[in-house]
N, C-alpha and C positions, 0 to 999 in steps of 0.2 A: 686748273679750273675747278669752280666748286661744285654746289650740285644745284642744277638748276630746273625751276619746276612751274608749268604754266598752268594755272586750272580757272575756273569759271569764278568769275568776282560777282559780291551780292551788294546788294544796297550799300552797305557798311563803308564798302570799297572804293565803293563809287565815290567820294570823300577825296582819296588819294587822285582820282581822274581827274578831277576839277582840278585839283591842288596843283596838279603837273602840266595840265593846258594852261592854268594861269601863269606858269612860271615860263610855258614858250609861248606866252605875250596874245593866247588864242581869246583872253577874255570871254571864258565863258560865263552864264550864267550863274548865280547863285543857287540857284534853287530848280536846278536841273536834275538832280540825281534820282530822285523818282520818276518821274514820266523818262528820262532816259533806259533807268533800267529796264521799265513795263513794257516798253516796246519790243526787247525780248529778252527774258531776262537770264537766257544761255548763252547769249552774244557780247560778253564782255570778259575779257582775259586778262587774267594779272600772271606776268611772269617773276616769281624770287630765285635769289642766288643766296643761298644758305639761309631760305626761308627770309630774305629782306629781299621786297619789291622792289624791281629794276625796271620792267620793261609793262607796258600797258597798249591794248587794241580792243576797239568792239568791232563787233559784225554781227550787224542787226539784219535781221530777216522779218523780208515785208510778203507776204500773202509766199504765193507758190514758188516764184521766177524770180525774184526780188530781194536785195541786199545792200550793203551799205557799210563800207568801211570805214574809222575815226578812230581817235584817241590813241594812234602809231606813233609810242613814244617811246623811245631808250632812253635810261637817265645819263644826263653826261659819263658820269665815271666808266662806263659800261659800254660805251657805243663803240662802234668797228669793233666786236669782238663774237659775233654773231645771235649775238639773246634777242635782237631785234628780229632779224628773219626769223628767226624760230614762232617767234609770236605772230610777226606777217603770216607762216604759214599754219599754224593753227586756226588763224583768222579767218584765212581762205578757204582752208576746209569747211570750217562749219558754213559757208557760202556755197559750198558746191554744185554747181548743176543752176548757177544762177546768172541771170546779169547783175556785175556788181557794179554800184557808184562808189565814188570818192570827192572828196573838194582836196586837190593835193596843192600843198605849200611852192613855190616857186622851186625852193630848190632839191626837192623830191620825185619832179615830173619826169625828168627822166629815168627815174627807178622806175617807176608807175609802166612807163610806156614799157619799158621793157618785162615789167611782170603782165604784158597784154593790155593795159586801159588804154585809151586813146580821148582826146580831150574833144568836149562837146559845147564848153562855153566857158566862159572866167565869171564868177564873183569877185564884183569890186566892192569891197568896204565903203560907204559914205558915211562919215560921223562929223555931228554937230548939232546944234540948236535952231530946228529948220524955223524961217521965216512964218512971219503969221501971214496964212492970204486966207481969203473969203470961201466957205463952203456953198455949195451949189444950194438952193432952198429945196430940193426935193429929195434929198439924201438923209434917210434919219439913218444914227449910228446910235446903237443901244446895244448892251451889255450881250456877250455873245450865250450868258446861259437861260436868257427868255427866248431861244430857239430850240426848237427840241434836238439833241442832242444827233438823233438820225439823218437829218438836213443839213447838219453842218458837217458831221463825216461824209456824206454827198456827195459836199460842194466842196471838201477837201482832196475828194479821189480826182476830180479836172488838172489839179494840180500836182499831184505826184501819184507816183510809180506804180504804189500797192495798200492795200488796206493800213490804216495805221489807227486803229478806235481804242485799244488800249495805250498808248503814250498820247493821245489829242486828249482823252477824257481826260487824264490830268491834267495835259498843258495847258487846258482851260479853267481848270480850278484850281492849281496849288495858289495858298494864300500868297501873295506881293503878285503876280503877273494879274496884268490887266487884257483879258479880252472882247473885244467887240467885233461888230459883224454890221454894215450897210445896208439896208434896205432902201430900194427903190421901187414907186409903183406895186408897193407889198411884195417885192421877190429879194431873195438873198442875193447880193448882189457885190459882198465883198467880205471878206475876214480878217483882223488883224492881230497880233498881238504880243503886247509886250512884255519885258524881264529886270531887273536889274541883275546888275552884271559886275565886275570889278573896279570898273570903269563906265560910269555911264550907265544906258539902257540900251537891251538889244531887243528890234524890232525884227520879229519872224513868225510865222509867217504872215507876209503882206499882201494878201490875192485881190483883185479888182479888176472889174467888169469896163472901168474907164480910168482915164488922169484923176477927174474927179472923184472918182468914189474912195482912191486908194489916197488922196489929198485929206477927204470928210475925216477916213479912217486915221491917216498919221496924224490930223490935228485933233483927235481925238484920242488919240495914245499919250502923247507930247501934253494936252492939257493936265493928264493926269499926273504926270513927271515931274510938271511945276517947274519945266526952266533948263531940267536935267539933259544933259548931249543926249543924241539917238546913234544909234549907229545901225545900219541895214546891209545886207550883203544880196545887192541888185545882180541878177544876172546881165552881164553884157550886151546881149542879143534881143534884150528888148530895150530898143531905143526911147520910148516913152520913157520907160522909172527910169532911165539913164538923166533924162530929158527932166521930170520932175525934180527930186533929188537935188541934181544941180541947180537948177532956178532957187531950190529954196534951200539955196546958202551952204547947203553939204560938203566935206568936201572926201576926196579918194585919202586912203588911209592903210589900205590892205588890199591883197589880191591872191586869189587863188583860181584853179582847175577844175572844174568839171569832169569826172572823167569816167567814161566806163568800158565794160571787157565786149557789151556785145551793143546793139544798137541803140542810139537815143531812143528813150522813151516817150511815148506817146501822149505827154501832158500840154496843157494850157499856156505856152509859155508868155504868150503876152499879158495874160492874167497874173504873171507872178513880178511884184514889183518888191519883191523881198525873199530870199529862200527861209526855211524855217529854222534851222540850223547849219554850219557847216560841219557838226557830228557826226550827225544821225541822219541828213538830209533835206 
């Protein structure tokens, strides 16, 4: 065996991340690697064997209690020979003392369960060119940076686990992503936003207060896309974006696991008609 060496990946790096989820089919975004990294940027590991990159994992840490594992990838030439756990367990370390999540692939779940996760809902993939239907008339959907940036970190904490103000402040400004936000009655009342991606556009996160407001917001993503597939990764468990989604013409594409080491956490889940990544969460 050669010598094999795991350390903290920087921006630069983040390059090969993308390059290696694209190549097991995970379609990510193009233009993730910054607000990826910011979110923490000691939570991302590249393992080499004689100084050439084999193996890759983040573990991003949200506020105190909070984590979040992705990008658990051996390169082919490399796998079953244990550089992957190694990096698993580097991962988990830097998680320590936390509850951690995962979106694990179908045929990794039962590793998962057996390194302690236990599954708490599936994302399904819906992709395609949803149907035109009619927005409700008291829904205005405007550009998400004419909200002050405080109120929309807010209304992002309903929906998940732990602080996330440095990787949101970018996700809503790097140049190609489109974000907007629902107003109802003058109250925020939904957030959406989208990416292009290798394939398509990826819609994350999609939160809303009703069918309609998360409708306002996707045909407001979709108009800007000009025609382009969408693709969303709906939690299961809420029958409504199941229920949407479907009606307008989507269809299942991908599925993954939900899964964490200590109890579901305490968010909005009917408000989530889109997770925001299945990276970083």
């Amino acid at each position: 065996m050669g010598e094999y060496e795991i350390t903290t990946a920087g921006t630069r790096e983040m390059t090969t991340f993308l390059e290696w989820a694209e190549d097991e089919g995970w379609n990510p975004g193009k233009l993730d690697r910054l607000p990826f990294h910011a979110a923490d940027p000691h939570g991302f590991f590249m393992g080499r064997l004689d100084a050439e990159p084999v193996t890759s994992v983040s573990a991003v840490r949200y506020g105190a209690d909070y984590g979040f594992i992705g990008f658990y990838i051996a390169r082919p030439p490399v796998r079953g020979q244990g550089y992957g756990i190694q990096a698993w367990r580097a991962a988990m370390n830097h998680l320590d003392g936390r509850n951690v999540g995962l979106d694990g692939v179908i045929e990794q779940q039962d590793n998962y369960r057996r390194s302690g996760f236990r599954t708490a809902w599936n994302h399904v993939r819906y992709a395609g060119v949803p149907q035109a239907e009619k927005t409700a008339a008291d829904i205005k959907v405007v550009d998400a940076g004419t909200v002050p940036f405080g109120a929309l970190a807010s209304y992002d904490r309903r929906f998940f686990p732990g602080p996330r103000d440095a990787f949101l402040s970018l996700w809503v400004a790097v140049p190609g992503h489109t974000a907007l936000v629902a107003l109802q009655d003058g109250e925020l009342r939904g957030f959406g936003t989208a990416r292009p991606a290798g394939t398509g556009v990826r819609v994350g996160p999609l939160h809303a207060a009703s069918d309609d407001i998360a409708l306002a917001l996707l045909n407001g993503l979709s108009a800007v896309q000009q025609g382009e597939p969408v693709a969303l990764d709906v939690p299961d468990v809420n029958r409504a974006a199941i229920g949407l989604v479907e009606r307008l013409g989507l269809e299942p594409t991908f599925e993954c696991a939900r899964m964490y080491t200590g109890g579901t956490p305490e968010i909005d889940l009917s408000g989530i008609y889109a997770a925001t990544t299945v990276e970083l969460g």
